[in-house]
C-alpha positions in Angstrom: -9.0 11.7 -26.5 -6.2 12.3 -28.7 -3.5 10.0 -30.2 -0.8 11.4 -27.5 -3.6 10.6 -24.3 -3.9 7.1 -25.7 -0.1 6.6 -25.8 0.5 8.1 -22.8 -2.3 5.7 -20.9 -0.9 2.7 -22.5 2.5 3.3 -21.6 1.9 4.4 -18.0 -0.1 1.1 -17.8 2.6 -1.1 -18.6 4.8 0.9 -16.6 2.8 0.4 -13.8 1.9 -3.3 -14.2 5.9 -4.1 -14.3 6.4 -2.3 -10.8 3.3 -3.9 -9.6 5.2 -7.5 -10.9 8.7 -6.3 -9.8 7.6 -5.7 -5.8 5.5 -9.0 -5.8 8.5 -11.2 -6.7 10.7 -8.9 -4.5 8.0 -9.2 -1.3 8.0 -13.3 -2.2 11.6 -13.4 -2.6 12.2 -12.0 0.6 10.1 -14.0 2.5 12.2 -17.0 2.6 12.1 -20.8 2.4 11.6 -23.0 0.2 9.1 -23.5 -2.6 8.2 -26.8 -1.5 7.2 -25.3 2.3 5.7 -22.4 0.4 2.0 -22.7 -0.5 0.7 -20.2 -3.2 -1.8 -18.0 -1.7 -4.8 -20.4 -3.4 -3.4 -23.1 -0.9 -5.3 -22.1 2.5 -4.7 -23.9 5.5 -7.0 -26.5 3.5 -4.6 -27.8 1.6 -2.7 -30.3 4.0 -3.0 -33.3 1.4 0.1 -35.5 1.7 2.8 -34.7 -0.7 3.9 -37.2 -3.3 
């Protein structure tokens, strides 16, 4: 592996991490309400616990 293949790798790497980032906060943005009625995706339907 040359200098050029490990540039290349590295760069389409990050490239493809920040589209990867870029549609999940589209996707989550587009989904509506508010963080408060929003659970992460940890937050199953176990986590009813009252709200402070």
């Amino acid at each position: 592996m040359s200098q050029t293949d490990v540039l290349f790798l590295v760069v389409f790497l990050i490239l493809l991490s920040s589209l990867i980032v870029f549609v999940v906060q589209f996707v989550r943005s587009r989904r509506g309400g508010t963080d408060e009625d929003r659970g992460g995706w940890w937050e199953g339907p176990w986590g009813d616990d009252p709200k402070r």
